[in-house]
C-alpha positions as CSV (number, residue, x, y, z in Angstrom):
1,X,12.8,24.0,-14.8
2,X,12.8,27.4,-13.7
3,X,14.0,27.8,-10.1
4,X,13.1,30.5,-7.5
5,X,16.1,33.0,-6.8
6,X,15.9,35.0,-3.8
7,X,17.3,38.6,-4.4
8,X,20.3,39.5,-2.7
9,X,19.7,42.0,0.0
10,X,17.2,39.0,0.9
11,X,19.3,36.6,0.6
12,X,21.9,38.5,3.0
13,X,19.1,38.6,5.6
14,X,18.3,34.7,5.6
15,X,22.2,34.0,5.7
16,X,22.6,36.5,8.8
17,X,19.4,34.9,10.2
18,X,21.5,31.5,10.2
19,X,24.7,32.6,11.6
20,X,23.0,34.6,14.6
21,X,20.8,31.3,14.9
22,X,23.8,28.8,14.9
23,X,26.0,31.4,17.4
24,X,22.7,31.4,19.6
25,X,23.3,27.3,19.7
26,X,26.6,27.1,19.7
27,X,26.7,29.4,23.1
28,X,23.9,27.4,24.6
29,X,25.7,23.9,23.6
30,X,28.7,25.6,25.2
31,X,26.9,26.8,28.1
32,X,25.0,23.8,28.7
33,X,28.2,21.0,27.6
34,X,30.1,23.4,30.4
35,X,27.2,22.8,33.2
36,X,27.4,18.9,33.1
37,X,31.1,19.2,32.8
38,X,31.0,21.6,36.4
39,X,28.4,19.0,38.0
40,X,30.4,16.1,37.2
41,X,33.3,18.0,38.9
42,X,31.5,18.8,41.9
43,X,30.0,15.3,42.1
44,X,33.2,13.7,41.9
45,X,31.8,11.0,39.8
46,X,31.3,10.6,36.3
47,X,29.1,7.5,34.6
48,X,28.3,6.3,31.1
49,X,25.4,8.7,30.5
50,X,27.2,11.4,32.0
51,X,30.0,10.6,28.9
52,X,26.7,10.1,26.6
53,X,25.4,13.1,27.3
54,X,29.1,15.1,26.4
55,X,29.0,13.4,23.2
56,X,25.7,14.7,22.3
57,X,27.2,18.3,23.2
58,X,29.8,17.3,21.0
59,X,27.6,16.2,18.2
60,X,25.8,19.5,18.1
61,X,29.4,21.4,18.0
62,X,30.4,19.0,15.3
63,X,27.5,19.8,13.3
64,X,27.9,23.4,13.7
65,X,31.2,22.9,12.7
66,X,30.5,21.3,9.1
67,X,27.6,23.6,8.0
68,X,29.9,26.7,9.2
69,X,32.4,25.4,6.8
70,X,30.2,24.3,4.0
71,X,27.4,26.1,4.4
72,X,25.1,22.5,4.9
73,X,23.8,20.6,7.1
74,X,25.0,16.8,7.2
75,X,21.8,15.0,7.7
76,X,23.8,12.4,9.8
77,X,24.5,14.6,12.1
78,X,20.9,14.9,13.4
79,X,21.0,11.0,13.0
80,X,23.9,10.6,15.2
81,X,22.6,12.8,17.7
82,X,19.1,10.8,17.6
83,X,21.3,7.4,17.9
84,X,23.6,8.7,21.0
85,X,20.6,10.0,22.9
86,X,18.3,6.6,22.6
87,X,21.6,5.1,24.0
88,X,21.6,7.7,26.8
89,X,18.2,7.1,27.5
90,X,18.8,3.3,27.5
91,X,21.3,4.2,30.2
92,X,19.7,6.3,32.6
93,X,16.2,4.6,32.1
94,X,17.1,0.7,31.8
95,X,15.9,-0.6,35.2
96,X,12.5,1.0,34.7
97,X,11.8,-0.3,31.4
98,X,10.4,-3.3,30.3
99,X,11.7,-5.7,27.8
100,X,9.6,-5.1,25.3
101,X,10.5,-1.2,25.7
102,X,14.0,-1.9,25.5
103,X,13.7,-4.0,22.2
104,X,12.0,-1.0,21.1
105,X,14.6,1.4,22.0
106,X,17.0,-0.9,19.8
107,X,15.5,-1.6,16.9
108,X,14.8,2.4,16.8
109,X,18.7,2.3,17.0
110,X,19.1,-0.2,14.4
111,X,16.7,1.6,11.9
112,X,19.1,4.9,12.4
113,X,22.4,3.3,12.1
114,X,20.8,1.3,9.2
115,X,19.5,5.0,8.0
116,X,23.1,6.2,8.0
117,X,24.7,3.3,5.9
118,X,21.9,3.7,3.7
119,X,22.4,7.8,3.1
120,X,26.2,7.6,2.9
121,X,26.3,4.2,0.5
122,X,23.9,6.7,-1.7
123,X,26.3,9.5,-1.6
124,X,29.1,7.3,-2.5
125,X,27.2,5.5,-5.6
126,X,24.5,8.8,-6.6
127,X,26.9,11.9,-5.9
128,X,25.4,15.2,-5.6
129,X,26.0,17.0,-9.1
130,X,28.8,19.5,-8.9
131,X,27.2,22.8,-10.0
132,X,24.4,22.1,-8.2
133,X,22.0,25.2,-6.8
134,X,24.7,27.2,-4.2
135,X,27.2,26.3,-7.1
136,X,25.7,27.4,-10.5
137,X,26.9,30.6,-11.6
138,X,24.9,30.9,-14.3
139,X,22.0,32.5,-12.2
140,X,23.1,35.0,-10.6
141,X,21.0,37.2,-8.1
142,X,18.8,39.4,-9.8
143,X,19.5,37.6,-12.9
144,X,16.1,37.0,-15.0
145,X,16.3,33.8,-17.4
């Protein structure tokens, strides 16, 4: 099957695209992870969706992090960051939900955590081939098969 290649002075653009788009969120994650660290400090009082919500930062950093370094994007990650903020929520919301809300909330948990298992038991057993697309040096840019 004959794949699209994007030319390389294309190809440059997109990947500069990405980085300035990742260093825009990175310096808003920091901004933003340093804000709640600063209001926690001048409360003098930190609680468990206060520690939630730094984990989140984190999460965001973390995935930054990994597609800096390989050049994709985890989809756990996103996952993660879905399952620690429907915790959060759970936290700061709990005494105005109902039950029925709350069970909610957890199942949605369960189905993500249960997500997870299911994507990483599939890269364990169905591996990603090796010279996959980003890989394959047999098409090169501007290369015409």
């Amino acid at each position: 099957m004959q794949r699209f290649r994007i030319t390389h002075p294309i190809h440059s653009v997109v990947k500069g695209l990405e980085l300035f788009g990742l260093m825009v969120v990175l310096a808003a994650t920091f901004v933003a992870g340093s804000q709640a660290v600063w209001e926690m400090i001048a409360d003098r009082h930190v609680d468990l969706a206060d520690l939630l919500l730094l984990f989140l930062y984190l999460e965001v950093l973390a995935m930054i992090g990994a597609y800096l370094h390989t050049g994709r994007l985890p989809i756990r990650f996103p996952i993660y960051i879905g399952i620690i903020a429907l915790a959060r929520y759970l936290v700061l919301e709990v005494k105005d939900l109902d039950a029925w809300k709350m069970l909610a909330v957890g199942a949605t948990m369960l189905i993500l955590a249960f997500t997870v298992l299911a994507l990483r038991y599939g890269h364990l057993k169905m591996p990603y081939p090796e010279n996959d697309v980003e890989h394959d040096d047999s098409h090169r840019p501007g290369r015409f098969d």
